[in-house]
C-alpha positions in Angstrom: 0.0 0.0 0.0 1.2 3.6 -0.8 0.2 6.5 0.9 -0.5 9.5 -1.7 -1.5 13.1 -1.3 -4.5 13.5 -4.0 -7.4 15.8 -4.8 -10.3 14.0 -4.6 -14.1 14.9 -5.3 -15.7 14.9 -1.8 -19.1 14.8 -3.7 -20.8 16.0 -6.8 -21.6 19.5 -7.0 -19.5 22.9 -7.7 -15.7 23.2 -7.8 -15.8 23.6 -4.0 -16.4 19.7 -3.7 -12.4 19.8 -5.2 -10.3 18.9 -1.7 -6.6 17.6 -0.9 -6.9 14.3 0.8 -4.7 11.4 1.4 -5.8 8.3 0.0 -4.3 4.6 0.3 -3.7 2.8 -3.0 -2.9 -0.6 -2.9 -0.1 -2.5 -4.3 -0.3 -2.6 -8.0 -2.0 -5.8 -9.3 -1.1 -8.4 -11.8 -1.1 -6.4 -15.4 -0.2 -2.5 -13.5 2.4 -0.2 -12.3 2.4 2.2 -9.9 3.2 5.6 -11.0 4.6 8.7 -9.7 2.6 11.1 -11.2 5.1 14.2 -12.9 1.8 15.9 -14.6 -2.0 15.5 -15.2 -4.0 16.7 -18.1 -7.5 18.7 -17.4 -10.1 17.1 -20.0 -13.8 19.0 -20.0 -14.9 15.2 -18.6 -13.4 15.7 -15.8 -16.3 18.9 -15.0 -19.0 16.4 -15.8 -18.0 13.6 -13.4 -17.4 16.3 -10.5 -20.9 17.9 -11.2 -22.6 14.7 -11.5 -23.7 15.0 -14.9 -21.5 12.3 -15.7 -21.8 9.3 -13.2 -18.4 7.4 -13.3 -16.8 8.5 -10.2 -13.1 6.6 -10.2 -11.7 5.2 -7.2 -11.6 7.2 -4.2 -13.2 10.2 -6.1 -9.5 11.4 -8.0 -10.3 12.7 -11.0 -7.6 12.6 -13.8 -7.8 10.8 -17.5 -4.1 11.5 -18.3 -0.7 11.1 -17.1 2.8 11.3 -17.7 4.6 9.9 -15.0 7.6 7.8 -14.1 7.2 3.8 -13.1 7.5 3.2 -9.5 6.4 -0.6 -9.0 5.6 -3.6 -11.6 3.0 -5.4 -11.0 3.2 -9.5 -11.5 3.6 -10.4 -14.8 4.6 -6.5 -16.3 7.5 -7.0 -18.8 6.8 -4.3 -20.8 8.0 -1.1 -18.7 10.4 -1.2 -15.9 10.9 1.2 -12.7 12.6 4.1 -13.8 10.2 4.3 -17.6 9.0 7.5 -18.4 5.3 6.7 -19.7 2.2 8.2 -20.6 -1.6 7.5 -21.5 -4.9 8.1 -21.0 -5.5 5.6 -18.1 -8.2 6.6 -15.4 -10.4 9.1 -14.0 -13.6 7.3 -14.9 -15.1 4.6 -12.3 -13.0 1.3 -11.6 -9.8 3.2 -12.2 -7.5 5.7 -10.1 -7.1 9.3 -11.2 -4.7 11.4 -12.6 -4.3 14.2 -9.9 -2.3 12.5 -7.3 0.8 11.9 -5.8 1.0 8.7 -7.1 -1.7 6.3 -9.1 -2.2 2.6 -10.4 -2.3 2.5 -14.4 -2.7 -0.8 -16.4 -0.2 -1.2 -18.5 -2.3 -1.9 -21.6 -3.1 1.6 -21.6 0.6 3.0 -21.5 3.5 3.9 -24.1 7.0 5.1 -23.2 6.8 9.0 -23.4 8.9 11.3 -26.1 12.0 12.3 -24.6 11.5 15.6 -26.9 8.0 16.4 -25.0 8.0 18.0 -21.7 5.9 16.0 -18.9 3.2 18.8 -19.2 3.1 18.4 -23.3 2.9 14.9 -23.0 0.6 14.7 -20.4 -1.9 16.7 -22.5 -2.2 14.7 -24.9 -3.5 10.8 -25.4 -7.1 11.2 -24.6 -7.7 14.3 -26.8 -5.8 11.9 -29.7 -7.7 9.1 -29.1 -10.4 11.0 -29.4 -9.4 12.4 -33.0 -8.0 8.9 -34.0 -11.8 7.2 -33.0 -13.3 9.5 -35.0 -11.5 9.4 -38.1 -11.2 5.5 -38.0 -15.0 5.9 -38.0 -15.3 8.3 -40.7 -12.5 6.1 -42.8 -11.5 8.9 -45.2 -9.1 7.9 -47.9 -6.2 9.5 -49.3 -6.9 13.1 -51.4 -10.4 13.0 -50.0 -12.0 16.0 -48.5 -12.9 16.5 -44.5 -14.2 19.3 -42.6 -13.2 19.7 -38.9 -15.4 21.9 -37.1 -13.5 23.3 -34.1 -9.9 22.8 -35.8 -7.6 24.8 -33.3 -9.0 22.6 -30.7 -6.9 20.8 -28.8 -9.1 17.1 -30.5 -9.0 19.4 -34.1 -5.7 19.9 -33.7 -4.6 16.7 -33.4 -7.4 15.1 -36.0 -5.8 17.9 -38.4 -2.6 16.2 -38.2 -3.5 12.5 -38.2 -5.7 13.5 -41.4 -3.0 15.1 -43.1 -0.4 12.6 -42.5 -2.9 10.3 -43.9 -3.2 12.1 -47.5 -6.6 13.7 -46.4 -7.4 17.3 -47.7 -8.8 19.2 -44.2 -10.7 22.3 -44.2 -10.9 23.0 -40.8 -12.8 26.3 -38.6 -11.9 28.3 -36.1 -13.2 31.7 -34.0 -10.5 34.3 -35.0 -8.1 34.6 -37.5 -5.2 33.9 -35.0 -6.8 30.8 -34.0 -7.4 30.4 -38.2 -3.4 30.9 -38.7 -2.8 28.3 -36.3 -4.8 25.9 -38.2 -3.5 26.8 -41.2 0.3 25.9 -40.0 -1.0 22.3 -39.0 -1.6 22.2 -43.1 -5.6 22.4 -43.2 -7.2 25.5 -45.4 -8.6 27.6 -42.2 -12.2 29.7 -42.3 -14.0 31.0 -39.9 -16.8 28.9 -38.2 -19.3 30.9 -40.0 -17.8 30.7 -42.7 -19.3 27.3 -43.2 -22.8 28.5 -43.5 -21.6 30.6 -46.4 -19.9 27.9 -48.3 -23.0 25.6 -48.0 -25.1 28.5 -49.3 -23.1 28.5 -52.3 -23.6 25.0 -53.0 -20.3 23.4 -51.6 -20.9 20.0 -49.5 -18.0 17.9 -47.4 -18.3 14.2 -47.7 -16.8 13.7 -44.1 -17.0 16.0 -41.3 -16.0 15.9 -37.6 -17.6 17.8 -34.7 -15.3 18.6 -32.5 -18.0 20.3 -29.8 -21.4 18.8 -30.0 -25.0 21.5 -29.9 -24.9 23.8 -32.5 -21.6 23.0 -34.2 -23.4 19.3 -34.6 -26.3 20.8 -36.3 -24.0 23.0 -38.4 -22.2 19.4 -39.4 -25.3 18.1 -40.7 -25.9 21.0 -42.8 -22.4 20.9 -44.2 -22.8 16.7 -44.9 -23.0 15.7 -48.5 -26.0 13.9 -49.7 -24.7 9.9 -48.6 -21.9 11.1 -46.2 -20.4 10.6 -42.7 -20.6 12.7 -39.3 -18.8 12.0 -36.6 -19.2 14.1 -33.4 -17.2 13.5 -30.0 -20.2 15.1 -28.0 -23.6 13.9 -29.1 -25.6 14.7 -25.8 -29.0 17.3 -25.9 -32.0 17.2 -28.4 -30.8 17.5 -31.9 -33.2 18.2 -35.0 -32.0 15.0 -37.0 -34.4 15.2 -39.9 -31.2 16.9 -42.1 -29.9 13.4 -41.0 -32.5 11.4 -43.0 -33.2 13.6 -45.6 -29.4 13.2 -46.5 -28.9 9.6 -45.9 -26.1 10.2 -43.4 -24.0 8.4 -41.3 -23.7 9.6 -38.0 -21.1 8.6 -35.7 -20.9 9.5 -31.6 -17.5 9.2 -30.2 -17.2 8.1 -26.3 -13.4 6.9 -26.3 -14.6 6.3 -22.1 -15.9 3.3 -23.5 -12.9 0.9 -23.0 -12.0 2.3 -19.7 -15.2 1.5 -18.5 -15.8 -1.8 -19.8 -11.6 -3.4 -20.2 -12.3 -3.8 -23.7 -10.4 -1.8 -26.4 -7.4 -1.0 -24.1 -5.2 -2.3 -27.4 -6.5 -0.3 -30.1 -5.9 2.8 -26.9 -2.3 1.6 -26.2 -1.6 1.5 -30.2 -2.7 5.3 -30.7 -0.5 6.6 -28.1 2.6 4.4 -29.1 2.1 5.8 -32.7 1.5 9.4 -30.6 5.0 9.1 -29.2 6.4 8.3 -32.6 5.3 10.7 -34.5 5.9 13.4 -31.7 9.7 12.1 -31.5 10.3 12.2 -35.4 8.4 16.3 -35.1 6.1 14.6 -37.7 2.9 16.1 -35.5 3.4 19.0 -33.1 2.1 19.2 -29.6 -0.7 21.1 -28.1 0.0 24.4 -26.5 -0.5 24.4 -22.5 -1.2 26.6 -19.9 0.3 24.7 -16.7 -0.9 24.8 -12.9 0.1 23.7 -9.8 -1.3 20.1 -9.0 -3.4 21.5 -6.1 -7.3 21.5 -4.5 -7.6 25.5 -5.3 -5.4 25.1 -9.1 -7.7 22.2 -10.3 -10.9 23.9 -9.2 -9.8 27.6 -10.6 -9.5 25.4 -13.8 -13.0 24.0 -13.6 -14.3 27.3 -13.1 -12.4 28.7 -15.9 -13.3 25.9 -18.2 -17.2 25.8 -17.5 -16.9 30.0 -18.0 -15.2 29.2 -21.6 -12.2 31.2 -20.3 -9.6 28.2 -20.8 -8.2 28.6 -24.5 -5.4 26.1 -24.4 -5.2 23.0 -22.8 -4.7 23.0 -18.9 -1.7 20.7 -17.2 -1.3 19.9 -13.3 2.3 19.8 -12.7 4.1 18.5 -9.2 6.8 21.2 -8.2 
């Protein structure tokens, strides 16, 4: 058993429910390691679970879907990493597995990849679920090489990364974004950048995307159906509230909802998980895909819930990290 300092959700409700505790986490089990958590990535998820909206509290009520840490301690059996591995992954956070924002945590090792030594532990720690994410979705939407896609919400920290894998598949991207700084950074990922009203314009004019992503769910899912080509694919990575679907049918789309939780929740799927974020570290090693930009905090009670507050006001604009120092 290990003793860790953590901040743990005392219940669901507000930010204030966010306290420092110490918890007891046992000896990892046959198939885990125990980590010493270097830095935690924030994930909008991680709001839902603490306000209840979401009912997957993980063990002992520590919230945290990513890590980069160090190995501490092999569970039986582990051959793959050894004490001393830098790793990373998106691992727990959801109910059945420990959180992120801890001292230390228990990770299975099916959900872990050695992390790029040219990544910072808050870069790295950023970034598996968000990949995931854009990887699901594109496997879904299976576009081929010199085919078209439209990624609403592409200077997102999932569009950014579903820009990249698409490119470095062959795939054309047009992808939106609020301003035209946000628009330039797009545009240096290698996707043609317009505005997110832009859209509406195009489709006015009579131009259609066979594929597109929706990369925040509401109206930006509705705006996807609109953009859709008679016969083509959505895929959105939040599908929740009442949506007017009859764009859907009239089209003959495909639509396809995104919950990459799925195999945390249920132990099935940690493979195709683990492949995503070995190919991750790869590409990030050979500068092939470039990471997210962060905006680090202390790993504390008052740091994680200034973040949820920030987040749930829409005043977060890059990706938050929890760092130990």
């Amino acid at each position: 058993m290990t003793l860790s300092s953590a901040v743990v959700m005392t219940a669901a409700g507000s930010p204030d429910v966010l306290q420092e505790r110490i918890v007891e986490i046992p000896a990892p089990a046959p198939g885990q390691v125990l980590l010493k958590v270097n830095a935690a990535g924030f994930n909008p998820i991680d709001t839902k679970i603490r306000a209840g909206i979401a009912p997957v509290v993980p063990n002992e009520g520590v919230l945290g879907c990513d890590v980069c840490g160090e190995v501490i301690a092999l569970g039986d059996g582990v051959t793959t990493f050894s004490s001393g591995d830098r790793v990373f992954g998106f691992v727990g956070g959801v109910k059945g597995k420990w959180g992120s924002l801890s001292e230390y945590m228990l990770a299975d090792v099916s959900l872990l990849a050695k992390a790029p030594e040219s990544l910072s532990d808050a870069q790295c720690a950023v970034l598996p679920l968000v990949t995931i994410t854009a990887a699901e979705a594109l496997r879904r939407l299976s576009p081929e090489i010199g085919s078209e896609l439209l990624v609403l919400g592409a200077s997102g920290a999932v569009g950014r990364m579903a820009v990249q894998i698409a490119r470095s598949m062959g795939v054309n991207v047009t992808g939106t974004a609020g301003s035209a700084e946000r628009c330039a950074d797009v545009s240096a990922l290698g996707a043609a950048a317009i505005q997110h009203d832009d859209v509406d314009a195009r489709v006015a004019a009579g131009q259609s995307f066979a594929r597109v992503l929706d990369t925040f769910g509401g109206p930006s899912l509705q705006r996807a159906l609109v953009a859709a080509a008679v016969g083509g694919q959505v895929a959105t990575i939040n599908a929740r509230g009442v949506h007017e679907l009859g764009m859907a049918h009239s089209k003959a789309l495909s639509l396809h909802a995104v919950f990459v939780m799925i195999p945390l929740l249920t132990g099935s799927g940690h493979e195709r998980h683990q492949a995503i974020t070995q190919e991750l570290a790869q590409k990030m090693a050979s500068g092939e895909w470039q990471p997210l930009p962060v905006e680090e905090f202390e790993l504390s009670a008052a740091a994680v819930a200034e973040v949820h507050r920030r987040y749930e006001a829409g005043q977060l604009p890059h990706k938050a990290v929890f760092v130990r120092r």
